[in-house]
C-alpha positions as CSV (number, residue, x, y, z in Angstrom):
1,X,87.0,-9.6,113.2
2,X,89.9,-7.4,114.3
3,X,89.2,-4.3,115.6
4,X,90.9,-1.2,113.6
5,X,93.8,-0.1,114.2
6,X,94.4,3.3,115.8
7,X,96.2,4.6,113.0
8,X,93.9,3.6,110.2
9,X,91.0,5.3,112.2
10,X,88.2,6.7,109.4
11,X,88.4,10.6,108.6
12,X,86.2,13.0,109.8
13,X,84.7,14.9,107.4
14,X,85.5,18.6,107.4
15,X,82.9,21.0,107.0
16,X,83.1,23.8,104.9
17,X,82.5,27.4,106.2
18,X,80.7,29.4,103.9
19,X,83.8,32.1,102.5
20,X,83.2,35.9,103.7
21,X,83.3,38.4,100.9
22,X,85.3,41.7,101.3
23,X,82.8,44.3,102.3
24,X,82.1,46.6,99.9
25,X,82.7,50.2,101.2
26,X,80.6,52.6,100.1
27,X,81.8,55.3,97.9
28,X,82.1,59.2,99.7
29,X,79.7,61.6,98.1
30,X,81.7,64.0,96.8
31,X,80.9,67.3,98.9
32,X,79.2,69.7,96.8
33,X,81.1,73.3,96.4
34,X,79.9,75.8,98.7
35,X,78.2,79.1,96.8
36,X,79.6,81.6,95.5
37,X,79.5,84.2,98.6
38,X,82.1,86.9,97.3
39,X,81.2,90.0,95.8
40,X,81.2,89.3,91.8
41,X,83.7,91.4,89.8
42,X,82.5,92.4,86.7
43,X,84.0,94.9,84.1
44,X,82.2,98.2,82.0
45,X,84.1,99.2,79.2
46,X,84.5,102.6,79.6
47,X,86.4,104.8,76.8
48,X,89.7,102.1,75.9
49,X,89.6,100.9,78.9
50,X,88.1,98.4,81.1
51,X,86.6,98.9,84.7
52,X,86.7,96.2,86.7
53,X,84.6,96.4,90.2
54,X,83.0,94.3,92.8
55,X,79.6,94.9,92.6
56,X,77.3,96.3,95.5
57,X,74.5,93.9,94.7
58,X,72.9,91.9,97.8
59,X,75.3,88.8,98.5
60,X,75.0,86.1,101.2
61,X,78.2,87.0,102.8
62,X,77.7,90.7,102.7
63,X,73.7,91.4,103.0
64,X,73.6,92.6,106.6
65,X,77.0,93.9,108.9
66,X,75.8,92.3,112.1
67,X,78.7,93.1,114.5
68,X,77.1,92.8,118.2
69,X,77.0,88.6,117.3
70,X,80.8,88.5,115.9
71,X,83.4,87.6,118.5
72,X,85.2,90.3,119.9
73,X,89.2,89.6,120.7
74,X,90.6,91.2,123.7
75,X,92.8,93.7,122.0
76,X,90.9,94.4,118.8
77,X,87.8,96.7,118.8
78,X,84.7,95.8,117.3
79,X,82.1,98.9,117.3
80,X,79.6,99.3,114.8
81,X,76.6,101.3,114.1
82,X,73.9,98.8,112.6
83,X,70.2,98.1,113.2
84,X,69.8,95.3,115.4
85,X,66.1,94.9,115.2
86,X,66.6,93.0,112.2
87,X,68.6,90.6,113.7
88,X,66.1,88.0,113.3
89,X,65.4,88.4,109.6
90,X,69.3,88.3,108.7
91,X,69.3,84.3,108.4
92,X,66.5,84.1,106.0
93,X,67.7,86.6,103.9
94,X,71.3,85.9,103.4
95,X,70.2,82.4,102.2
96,X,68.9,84.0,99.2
97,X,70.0,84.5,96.0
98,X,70.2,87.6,94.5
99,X,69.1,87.9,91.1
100,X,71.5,90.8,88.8
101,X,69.2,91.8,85.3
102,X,71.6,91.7,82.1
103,X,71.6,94.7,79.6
104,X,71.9,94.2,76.3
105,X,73.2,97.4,74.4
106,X,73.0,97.6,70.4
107,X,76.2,99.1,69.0
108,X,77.8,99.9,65.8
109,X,80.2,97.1,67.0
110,X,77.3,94.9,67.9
111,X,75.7,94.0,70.9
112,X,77.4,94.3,74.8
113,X,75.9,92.6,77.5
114,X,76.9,93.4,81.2
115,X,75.2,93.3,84.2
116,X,72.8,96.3,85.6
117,X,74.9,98.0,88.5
118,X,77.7,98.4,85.4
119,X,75.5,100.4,83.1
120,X,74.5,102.7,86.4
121,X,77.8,103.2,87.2
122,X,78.3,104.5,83.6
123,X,75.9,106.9,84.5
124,X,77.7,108.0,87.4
125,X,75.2,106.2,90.2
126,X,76.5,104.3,93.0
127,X,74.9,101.7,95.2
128,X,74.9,100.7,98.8
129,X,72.6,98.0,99.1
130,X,74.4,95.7,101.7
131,X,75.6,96.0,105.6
132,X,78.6,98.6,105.3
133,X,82.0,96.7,106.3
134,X,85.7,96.6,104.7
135,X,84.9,94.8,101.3
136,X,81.9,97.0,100.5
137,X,84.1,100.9,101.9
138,X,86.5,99.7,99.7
139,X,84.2,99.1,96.8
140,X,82.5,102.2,96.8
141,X,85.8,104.1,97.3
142,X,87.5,103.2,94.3
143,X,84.6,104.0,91.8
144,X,84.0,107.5,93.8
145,X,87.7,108.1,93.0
146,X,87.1,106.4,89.5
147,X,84.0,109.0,89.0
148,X,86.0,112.1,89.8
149,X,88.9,110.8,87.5
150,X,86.6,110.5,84.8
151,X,84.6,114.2,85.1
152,X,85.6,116.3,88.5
153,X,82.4,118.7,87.6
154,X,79.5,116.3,87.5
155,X,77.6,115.2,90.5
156,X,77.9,111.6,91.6
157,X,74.5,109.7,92.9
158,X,74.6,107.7,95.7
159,X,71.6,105.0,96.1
160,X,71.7,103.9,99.9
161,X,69.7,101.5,101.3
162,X,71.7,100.2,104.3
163,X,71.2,98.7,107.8
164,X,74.8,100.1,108.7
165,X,77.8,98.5,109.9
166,X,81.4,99.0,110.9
167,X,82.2,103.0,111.9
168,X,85.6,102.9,110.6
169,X,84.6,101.2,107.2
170,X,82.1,104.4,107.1
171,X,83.9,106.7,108.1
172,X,86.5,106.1,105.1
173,X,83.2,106.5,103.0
174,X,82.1,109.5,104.2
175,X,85.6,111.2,104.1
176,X,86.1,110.3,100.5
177,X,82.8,111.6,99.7
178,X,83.7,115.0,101.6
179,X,86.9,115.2,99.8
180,X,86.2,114.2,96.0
181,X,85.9,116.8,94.0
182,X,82.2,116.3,92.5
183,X,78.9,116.7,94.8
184,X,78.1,113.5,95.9
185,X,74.1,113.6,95.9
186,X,73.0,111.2,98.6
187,X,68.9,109.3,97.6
188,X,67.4,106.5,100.5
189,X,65.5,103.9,99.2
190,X,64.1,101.3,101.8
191,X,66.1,101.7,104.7
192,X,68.7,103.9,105.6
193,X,69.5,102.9,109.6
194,X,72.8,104.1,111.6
195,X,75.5,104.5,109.7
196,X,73.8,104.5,106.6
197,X,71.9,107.4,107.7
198,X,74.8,108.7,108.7
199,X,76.3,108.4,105.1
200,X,72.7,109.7,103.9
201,X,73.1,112.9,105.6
202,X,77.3,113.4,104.6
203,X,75.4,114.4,100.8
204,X,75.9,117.7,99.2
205,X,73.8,120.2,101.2
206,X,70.5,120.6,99.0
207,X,71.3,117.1,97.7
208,X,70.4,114.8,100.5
209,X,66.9,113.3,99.2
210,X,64.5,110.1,100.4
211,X,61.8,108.3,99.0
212,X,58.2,108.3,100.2
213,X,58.5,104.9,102.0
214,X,62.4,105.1,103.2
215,X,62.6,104.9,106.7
216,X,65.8,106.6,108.4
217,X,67.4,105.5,112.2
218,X,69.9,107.0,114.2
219,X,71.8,105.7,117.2
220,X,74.9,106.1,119.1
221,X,77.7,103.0,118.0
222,X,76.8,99.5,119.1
223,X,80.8,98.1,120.3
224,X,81.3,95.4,123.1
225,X,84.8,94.4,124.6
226,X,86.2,91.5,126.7
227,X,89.3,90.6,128.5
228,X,91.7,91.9,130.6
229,X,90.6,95.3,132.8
230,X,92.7,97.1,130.8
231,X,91.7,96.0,127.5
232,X,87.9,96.8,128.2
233,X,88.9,99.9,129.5
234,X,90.9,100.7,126.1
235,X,88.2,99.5,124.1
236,X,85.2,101.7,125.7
237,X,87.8,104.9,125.3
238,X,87.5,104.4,121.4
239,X,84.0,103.8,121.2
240,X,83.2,106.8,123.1
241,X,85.8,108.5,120.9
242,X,83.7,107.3,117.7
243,X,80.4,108.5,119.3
244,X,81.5,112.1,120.4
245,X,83.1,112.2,116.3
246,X,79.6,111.0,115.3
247,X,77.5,113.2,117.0
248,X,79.9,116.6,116.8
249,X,79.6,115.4,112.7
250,X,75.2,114.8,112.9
251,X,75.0,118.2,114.5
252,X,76.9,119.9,111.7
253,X,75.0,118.3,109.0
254,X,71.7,118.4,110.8
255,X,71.7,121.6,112.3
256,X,70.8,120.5,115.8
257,X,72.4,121.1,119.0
258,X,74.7,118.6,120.1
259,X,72.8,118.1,123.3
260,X,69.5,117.3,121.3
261,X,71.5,115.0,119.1
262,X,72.9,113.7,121.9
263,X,69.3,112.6,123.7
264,X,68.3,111.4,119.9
265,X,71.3,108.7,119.2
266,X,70.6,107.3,122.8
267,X,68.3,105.2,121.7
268,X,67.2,103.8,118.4
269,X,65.5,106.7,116.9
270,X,63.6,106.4,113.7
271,X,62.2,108.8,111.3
272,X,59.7,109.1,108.2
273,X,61.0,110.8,104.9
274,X,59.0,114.3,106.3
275,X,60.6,114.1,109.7
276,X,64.1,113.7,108.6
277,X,63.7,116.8,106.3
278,X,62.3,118.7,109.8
279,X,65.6,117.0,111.8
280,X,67.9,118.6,108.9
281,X,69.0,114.5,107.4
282,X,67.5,115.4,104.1
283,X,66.7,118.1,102.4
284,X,63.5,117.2,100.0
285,X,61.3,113.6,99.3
286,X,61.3,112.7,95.7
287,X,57.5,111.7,95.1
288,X,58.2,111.1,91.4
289,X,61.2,109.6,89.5
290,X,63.6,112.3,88.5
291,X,66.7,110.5,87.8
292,X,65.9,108.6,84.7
293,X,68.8,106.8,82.5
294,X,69.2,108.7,79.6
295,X,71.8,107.4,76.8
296,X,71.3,107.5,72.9
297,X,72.0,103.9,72.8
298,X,69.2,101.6,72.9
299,X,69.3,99.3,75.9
300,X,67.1,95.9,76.2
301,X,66.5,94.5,80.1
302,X,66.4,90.9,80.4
């Protein structure tokens, strides 16, 4: 038998590789909208008109004006009177909702529903509830100037319950409520601490009240600076500027001497509703609700 020839040599069977599927990529979750953290702008409708405002209702990006953890630029001021012993508490609390009632009026027209802070305003009472900054001065501004547009002659209430904040943003609080032409009557509920017991004790002379539990702080402005030599040196002028205006403005309301004033807001110094009437803050503690909403329409609170 011949052997075979080279070119009729038998095939080699080729062995099949098992075929790779594509991999399947995985589909992106879809990121899920952040919450809504801006004040919420609601409208009253106040005689043919409609009001539109951003309401002072606790909001995550507005509860508390914590300005000694905010990064300070080298030529840009940050001073602020706030209450830093809360410090700790401000994370738990900002991650909370806050919940606004509805009211539900009956009319001849029908029913209106709008949220709470609206029918207050209607009756001429304004809230501070949050950390004072920009947004929330602004706020309260406009319906103080909305308040004295509507009646010049009927006092304005203002409901303050307030860790403080930025001094400029109260300082354009407090001069609106020394200029407007209505008594602004100034009520602390809770807390009113630095510049919110500043704004407490800018009321109406007579017209400065607290409630049994408020507790009211003073202290001198809380700034920090960085930077050049210069810069710093720039920086500390203006916050000693803002403390000198501060306590020159305590004493007046207060009745104290500067220098007592002076040794007080060295330090974070608090007071119960009975001493702040002694120090000259307030001027009486409401033991009993006075200030009842009174309206002939009948109003339902969900």
């Amino acid at each position: 038998m011949l052997p075979p020839r080279p070119w009729k040599q038998p095939r080699r069977k080729l062995q099949k590789k098992p075929l790779k599927h594509p991999k399947r990529r995985k589909a992106r979750k879809k990121p899920k909208p952040l919450a809504h953290s801006r004040p919420v702008r609601r409208g009253i409708i106040v005689g043919s008109g409609t009001l539109s405002l951003p309401l002072l209702y606790p909001v995550p990006s507005s509860m508390f004006s914590s300005h000694a953890s905010l990064p300070i630029h080298s030529r840009r001021l940050a001073a602020g009177l706030d209450s830093r012993w809360q410090q700790p508490q401000i994370q738990a609390i900002a991650g909370s909702q806050a919940i606004v009632p509805t009211v539900v009026e009956q009319s001849g027209r029908g029913e209106r529903a709008f949220d709470i802070y609206s029918r207050l305003l209607r009756e001429r009472i304004v809230f501070l509830g949050t950390g004072v900054d920009d947004a929330v001065a602004d706020s309260i501004v406009a319906q103080l100037l909305f308040l004295e547009a509507e009646d010049p002659e009927k006092d304005i209430q203002l409901y303050i319950n307030s860790p403080g904040g930025s001094v400029t943003a109260g300082m354009a609080i407090y001069d609106t409520m020394q200029q407007v032409a209505p008594d602004v009557a100034t009520i602390c509920f809770g807390l009113a601490a630095s510049m919110g017991a500043f704004l407490l004790s800018g009321g109406a002379q007579g017209k400065r009240m607290a409630l049994p539990s408020a507790r009211i702080m003073i202290h001198q402005p809380l700034g920090g600076a960085q930077g050049q030599a210069v810069d710093i040196e720039i920086q500390a002028r203006e916050i000693l500027y803002h403390k000198s205006t501060l306590n020159d403005l305590l004493a007046q309301h207060t009745g104290q001497p500067l220098e007592k004033i002076e040794v007080d807001t060295d330090r974070d110094f608090f007071m119960s509703p009975e001493e702040a009437k002694a120090y000259g803050l307030i001027d009486q503690v409401l033991t009993r609700p006075t200030m009842a909403i009174t309206d002939h329409n009948d109003a339902v609170l969900q």
